[in-house]
C-alpha positions, 0 to 999 in steps of 0.5 A: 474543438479537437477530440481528446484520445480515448486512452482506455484501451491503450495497452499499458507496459505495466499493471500496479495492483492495489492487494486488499479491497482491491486484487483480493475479494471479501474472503481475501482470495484471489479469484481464478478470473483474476488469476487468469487474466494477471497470467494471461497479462505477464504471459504476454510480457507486460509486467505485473507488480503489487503496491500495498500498504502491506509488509513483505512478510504478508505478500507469500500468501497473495503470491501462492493464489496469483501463480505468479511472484511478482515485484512488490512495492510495500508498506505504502511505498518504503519497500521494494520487495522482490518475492521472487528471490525473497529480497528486501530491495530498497526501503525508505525509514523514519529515523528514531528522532523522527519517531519520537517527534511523532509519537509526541504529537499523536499523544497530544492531539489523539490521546489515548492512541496506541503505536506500532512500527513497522521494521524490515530486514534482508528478507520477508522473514528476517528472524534477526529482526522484530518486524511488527512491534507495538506499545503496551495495549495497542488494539489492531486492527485487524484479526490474527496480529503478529506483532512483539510487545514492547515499551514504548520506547523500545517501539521508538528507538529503531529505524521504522518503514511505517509508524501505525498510530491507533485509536478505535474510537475515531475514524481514520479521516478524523485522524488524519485531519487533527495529525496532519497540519501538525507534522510539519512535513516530517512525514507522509500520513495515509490511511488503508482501512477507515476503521481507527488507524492511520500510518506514517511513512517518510517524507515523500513516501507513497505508493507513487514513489514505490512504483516510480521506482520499480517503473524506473528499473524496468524502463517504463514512463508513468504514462505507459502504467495503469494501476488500481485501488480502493483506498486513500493510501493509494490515490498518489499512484492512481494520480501518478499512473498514466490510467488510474483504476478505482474500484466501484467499492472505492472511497470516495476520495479515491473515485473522484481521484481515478480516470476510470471506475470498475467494478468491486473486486468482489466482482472480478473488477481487475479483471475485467479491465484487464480482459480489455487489454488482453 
């Protein structure tokens, strides 16, 4: 019987990392471990890009930590950020119909959900655009939002990267089950965070796409990339990524998806994968 290689030491040609729950620790920093070793990695001319469920306008605090400006796939693959120059590259939107259709559905089947959208501009923090907009009485989900109220309607009407849909009572999971078999391929569904919330991009939009894309520009096959994560918004690019890392405080679903298991990013688990290859 012949004997499959052993890919687990095979130095990639690009790193993809997963941002919370997976670079950063519990207190959302990144160690000097972890500092040291995505240096050490790019110093040595492999490039290193975020892929995050995370806006543009979220990544400058990761970027100040790291040292380092990367490219950066954000809201689950709709933007191609470069936080070096402050650039919204690409995005991939939602139209206001489709939005609309969606709204609809949640309201039918979780009700008493709350909607919010995300929105881009030309850079992190385009002024000229209200990038976080959600309905009257939308409870986030997480601390310190920066979010405009508005109606409804006026959450709706504009082209969006992400749509959030919230409902703190229900589990992201149960969530997605009821939204899922209803939206008809009209969009992506995920979710980062198994606390009520779950996030809507466009047909086809994932992390993997993101990631194709920045993979395409600088020359390098699927197979040559390993990225990382912890949640099922990033279960595309740990399938579509030639090593796909999970971290040992991973959901379920994301550990049974990746080639490899390290350990938590409270304990540097980027790291020590990446001090293999470097």
């Amino acid at each position: 019987m012949a004997t499959m290689p052993d890919t687990s030491r095979t130095q990639p040609r690009l790193v993809a990392s997963d941002v919370d729950g997976t670079l950063l620790d519990a207190h959302e920093r990144v160690s000097e471990r972890t500092r040291r070793a995505v240096l050490t990695m790019v110093g040595e001319g492999t490039p290193f890009i975020l892929s995050t469920g995370r806006p543009p306008r979220w990544i400058s605090p990761v970027v100040e930590q790291l040292g380092y400006a990367p490219m950066c796939v954000c809201a689950n693959g709709a933007v191609i950020y470069d936080s070096a120059t402050d650039r919204i590259l690409d995005t991939q939107t939602l139209s206001a119909e489709t939005l609309q259709w969606l709204a609809d559905v949640a309201y039918s089947v979780l009700p008493g959900c709350g909607l919010a959208a995300e929105r881009t501009g030309k850079s992190a923090h385009d002024a000229a655009t209200p990038q976080f907009v959600s309905s009257p009485g939308y409870e986030h989900a997480w601390l310190n939002p920066d979010n405009t109220e508005t109606s409804d309607t006026e959450v709706l009407e504009v082209p969006a990267v992400k749509l959030l849909i919230r409902l703190s009572s229900a589990s992201s999971g149960d969530m997605v089950a009821a939204l899922e078999p209803l939206i008809d391929g009209r969009a992506d569904i995920t979710f980062s965070t198994d606390n009520g919330l779950i996030e809507l991009s466009a047909p086809g939009v994932t992390k993997a796409s993101g990631v194709a894309m920045v993979a395409e520009r600088l020359s390098v096959a699927a197979k040559d990339i390993a990225a990382f994560g912890d949640m099922p918004n990033d279960i595309p690019m740990l399938k579509m990524a030639g090593r796909g890392v999970a971290m040992a405080n991973a959901h379920p679903a994301v550990l049974a998806a990746a080639d490899e298991v390290t350990v938590s990013n409270v304990d540097d688990g980027v790291a020590v994968v990446l001090e293999r290859w470097w």
